[in-house]
N, C-alpha and C positions, 0 to 999 in steps of 0.2 A: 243592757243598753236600751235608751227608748228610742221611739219611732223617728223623732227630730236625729236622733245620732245617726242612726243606722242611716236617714236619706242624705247626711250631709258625708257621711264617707263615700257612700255611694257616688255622687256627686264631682268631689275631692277625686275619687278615682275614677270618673269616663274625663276629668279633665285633664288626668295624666295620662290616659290612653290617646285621647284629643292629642294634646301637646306634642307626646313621640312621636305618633305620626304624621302630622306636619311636620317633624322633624325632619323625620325619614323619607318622605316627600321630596324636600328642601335638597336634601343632601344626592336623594336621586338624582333629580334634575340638572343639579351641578354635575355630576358625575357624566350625564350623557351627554350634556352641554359641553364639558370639555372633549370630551371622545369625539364627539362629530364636528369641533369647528377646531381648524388648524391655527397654529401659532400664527403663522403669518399674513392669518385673514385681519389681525388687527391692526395691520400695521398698511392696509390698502385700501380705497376710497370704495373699490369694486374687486374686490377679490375674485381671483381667478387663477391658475394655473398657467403661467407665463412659459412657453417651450417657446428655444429660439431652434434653430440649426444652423451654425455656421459654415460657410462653404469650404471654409478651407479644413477642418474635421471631418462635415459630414455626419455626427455624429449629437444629435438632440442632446440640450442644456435647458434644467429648470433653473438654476442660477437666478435668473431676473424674479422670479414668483416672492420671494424673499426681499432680493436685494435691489426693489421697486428704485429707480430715477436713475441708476446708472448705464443707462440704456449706450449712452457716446461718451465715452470717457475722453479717447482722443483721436483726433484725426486721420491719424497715421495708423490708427489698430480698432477698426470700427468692429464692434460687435457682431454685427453680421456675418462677417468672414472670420474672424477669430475665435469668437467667443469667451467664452472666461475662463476654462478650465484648462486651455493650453496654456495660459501664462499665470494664473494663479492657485492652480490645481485642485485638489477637493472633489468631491462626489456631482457628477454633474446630474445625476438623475436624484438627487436625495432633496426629499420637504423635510426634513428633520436637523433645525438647529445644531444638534448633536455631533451632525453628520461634517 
């Protein structure tokens, strides 16, 4: 092999070494990016962790953190004293969609 071969393999491979690790970079940063910012910060102007307590429970609701504008559904059954979880049931301490 002559000199010109040998620098261009050389070459050839710090650009595959280059490559992967920006790969691997790339893929970290996504990786940590989803771990640290929750589903439902996409979906709100100012994300933040919305806890009500309703009076007639007693009993702290993240519900709203999620389910952002339905703050007054109706007149007769305000959030405030009801809440969500006595008349639509579900996990009222859960950030997880799943939940």
């Amino acid at each position: 092999m002559s000199f010109r071969e040998l620098a261009s393999l050389a070459l050839r491979s710090r650009a595959h070494v280059l490559v992967g690790t920006l790969a691997l970079l790339a893929a970290l940063f996504a990786a940590i990016h989803r771990q640290t910012t929750p589903p439902w910060s996409r979906y709100q102007d100012d994300p933040q962790v919305r806890l009500i307590t309703p009076t007639l429970t007693g009993e702290p609701e993240l519900c709203l953190t999620c389910h952002e504008g339905i703050e007054q559904i109706s007149d007769s059954h305000p959030t405030d004293v009801f809440g969500c979880v006595i008349c639509h049931g579900g996990d009222r301490l859960s950030l997880d969609e799943e939940a």
